[in-house]
C-alpha positions as a Markdown table, in Angstrom:
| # | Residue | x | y | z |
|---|---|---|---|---|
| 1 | Unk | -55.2 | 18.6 | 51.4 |
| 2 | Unk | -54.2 | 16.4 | 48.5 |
| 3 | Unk | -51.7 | 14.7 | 47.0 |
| 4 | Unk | -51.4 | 11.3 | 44.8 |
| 5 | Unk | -52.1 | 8.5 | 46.4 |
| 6 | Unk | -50.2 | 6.3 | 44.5 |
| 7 | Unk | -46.6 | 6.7 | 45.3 |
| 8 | Unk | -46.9 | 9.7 | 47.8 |
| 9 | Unk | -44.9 | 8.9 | 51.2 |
| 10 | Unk | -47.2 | 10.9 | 53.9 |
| 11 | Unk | -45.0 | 11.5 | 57.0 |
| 12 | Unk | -47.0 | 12.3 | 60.3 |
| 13 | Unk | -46.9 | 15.5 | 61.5 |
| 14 | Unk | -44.7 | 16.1 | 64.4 |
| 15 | Unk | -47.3 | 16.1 | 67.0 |
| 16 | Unk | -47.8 | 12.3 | 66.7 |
| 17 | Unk | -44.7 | 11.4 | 65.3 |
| 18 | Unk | -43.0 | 12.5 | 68.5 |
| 19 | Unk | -45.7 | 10.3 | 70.3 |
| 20 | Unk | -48.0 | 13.6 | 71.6 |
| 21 | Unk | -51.4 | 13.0 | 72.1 |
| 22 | Unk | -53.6 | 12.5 | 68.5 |
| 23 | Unk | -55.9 | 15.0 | 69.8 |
| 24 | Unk | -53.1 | 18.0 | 69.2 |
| 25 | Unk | -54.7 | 17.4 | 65.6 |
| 26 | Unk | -57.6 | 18.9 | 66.1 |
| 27 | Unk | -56.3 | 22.1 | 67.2 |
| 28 | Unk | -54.7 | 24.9 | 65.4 |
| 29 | Unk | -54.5 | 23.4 | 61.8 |
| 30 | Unk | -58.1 | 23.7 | 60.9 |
| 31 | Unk | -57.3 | 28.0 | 61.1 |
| 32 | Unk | -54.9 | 27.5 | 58.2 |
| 33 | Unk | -57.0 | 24.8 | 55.5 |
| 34 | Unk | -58.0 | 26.5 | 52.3 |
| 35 | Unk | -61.3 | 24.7 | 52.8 |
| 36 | Unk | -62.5 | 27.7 | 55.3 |
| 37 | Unk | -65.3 | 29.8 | 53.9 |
| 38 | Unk | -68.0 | 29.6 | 51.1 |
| 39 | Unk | -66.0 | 27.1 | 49.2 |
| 40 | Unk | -66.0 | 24.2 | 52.3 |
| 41 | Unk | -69.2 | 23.2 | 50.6 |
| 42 | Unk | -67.2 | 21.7 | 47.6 |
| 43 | Unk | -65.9 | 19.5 | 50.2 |
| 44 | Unk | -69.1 | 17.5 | 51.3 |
| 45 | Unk | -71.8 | 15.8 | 48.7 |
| 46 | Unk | -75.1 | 18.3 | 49.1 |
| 47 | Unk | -78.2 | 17.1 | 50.8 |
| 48 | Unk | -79.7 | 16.1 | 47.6 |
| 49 | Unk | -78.4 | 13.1 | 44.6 |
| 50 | Unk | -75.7 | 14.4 | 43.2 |
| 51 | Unk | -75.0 | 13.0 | 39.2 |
| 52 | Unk | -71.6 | 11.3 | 39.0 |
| 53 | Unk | -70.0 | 14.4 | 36.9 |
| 54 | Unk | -71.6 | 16.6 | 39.1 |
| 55 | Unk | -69.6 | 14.5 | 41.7 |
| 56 | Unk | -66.5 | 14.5 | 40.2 |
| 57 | Unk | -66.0 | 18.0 | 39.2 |
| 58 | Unk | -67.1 | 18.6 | 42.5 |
| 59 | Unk | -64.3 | 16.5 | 44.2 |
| 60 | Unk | -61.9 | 17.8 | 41.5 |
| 61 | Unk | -62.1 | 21.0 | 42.4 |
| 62 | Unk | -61.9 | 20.8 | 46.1 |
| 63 | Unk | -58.7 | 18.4 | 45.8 |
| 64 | Unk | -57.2 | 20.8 | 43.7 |
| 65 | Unk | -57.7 | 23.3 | 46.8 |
| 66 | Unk | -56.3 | 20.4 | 49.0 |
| 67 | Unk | -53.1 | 20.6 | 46.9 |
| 68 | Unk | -52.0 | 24.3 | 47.7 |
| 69 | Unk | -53.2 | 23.7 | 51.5 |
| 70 | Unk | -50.4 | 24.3 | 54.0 |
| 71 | Unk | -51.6 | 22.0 | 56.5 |
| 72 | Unk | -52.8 | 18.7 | 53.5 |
| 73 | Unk | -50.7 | 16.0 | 56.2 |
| 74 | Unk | -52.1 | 17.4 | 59.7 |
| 75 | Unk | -55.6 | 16.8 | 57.6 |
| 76 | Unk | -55.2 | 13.8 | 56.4 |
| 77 | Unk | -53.6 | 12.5 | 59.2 |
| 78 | Unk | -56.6 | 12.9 | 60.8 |
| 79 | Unk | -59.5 | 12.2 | 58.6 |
| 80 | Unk | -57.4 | 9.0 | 58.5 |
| 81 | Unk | -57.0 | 8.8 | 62.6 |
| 82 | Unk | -60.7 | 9.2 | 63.9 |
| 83 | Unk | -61.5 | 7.2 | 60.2 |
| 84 | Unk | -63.8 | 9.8 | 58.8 |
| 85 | Unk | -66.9 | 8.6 | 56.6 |
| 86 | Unk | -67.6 | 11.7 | 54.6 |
| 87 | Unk | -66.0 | 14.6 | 52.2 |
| 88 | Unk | -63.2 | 15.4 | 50.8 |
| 89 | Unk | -59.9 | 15.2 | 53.6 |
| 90 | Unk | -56.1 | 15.5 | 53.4 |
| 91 | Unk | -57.4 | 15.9 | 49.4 |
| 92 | Unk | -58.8 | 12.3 | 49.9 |
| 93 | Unk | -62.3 | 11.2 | 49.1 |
| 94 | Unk | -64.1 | 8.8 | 51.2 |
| 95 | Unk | -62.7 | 5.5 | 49.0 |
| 96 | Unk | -59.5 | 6.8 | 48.6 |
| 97 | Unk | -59.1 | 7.2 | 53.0 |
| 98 | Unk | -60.3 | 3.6 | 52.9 |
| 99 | Unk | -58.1 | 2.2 | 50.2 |
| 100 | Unk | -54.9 | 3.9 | 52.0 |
| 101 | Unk | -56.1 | 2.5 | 55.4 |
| 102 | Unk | -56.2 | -0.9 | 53.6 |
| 103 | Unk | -52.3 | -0.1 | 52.3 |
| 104 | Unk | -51.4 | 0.7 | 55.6 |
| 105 | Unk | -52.5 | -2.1 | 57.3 |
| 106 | Unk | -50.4 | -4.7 | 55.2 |
C-alpha cells in the first residue's frame, strides 16, 4: 500500500486506465492486500483517543505493510476514487489522500 508521496509517479491500474468501469477496483485486489487478518486493525485509529505516538507507530507500521503489498496502486487508486475518510490506504493516511488529491487537481 505505500509508497512516498513526494516524488512517486502512481500509474492507474489497467482496469481504469484502459477506460473500464472504476468499480473493477473493488473486486479481486482486496484477496491479495497484506492488510487481511489480525493486523487490518493497524490500519484504522481504535474506537478510543489514541496519543499521537501511539498514532504514529501505529500508521508506521501499517505503511510499512503497505510497502511489500502487491496490489499498493489498485488500493490507492481507490481509496483516492470513492475519496475515503478513514485509515491507512494505498500506504496513505487520511491527510496524505487529501494532500495528493489537492496535487492532482492543479
Amino acid at each position: 500500500m505505500m509508497g512516498t508521496t513526494g516524488s512517486t509517479t502512481i500509474t492507474k491500474p489497467a482496469s481504469i486506465a484502459r477506460g473500464g468501469p472504476p468499480w473493477r477496483l473493488q473486486i479481486g485486489w482486496q484477496h491479495h492486500a497484506n492488510c487481511k487478518g489480525p493486523q487490518s486493525e493497524l490500519f484504522f485509529a481504535p474506537n478510543h483517543l489514541e496519543r499521537k505516538e501511539d498514532r504514529l507507530e501505529r500508521e508506521a507500521a501499517a505503511k510499512a505493510l503497505c510497502r511489500r503489498c502487491p496490489v499498493l496502486v489498485e488500493c490507492r487508486e481507490y481509496a483516492l476514487m470513492v475519496r475515503e475518510p478513514h485509515g491507512i490506504w494505498g500506504g496513505l493516511n487520511e491527510y496524505e489522500r487529501r494532500q495528493l488529491l489537492a496535487r492532482r487537481a492543479g
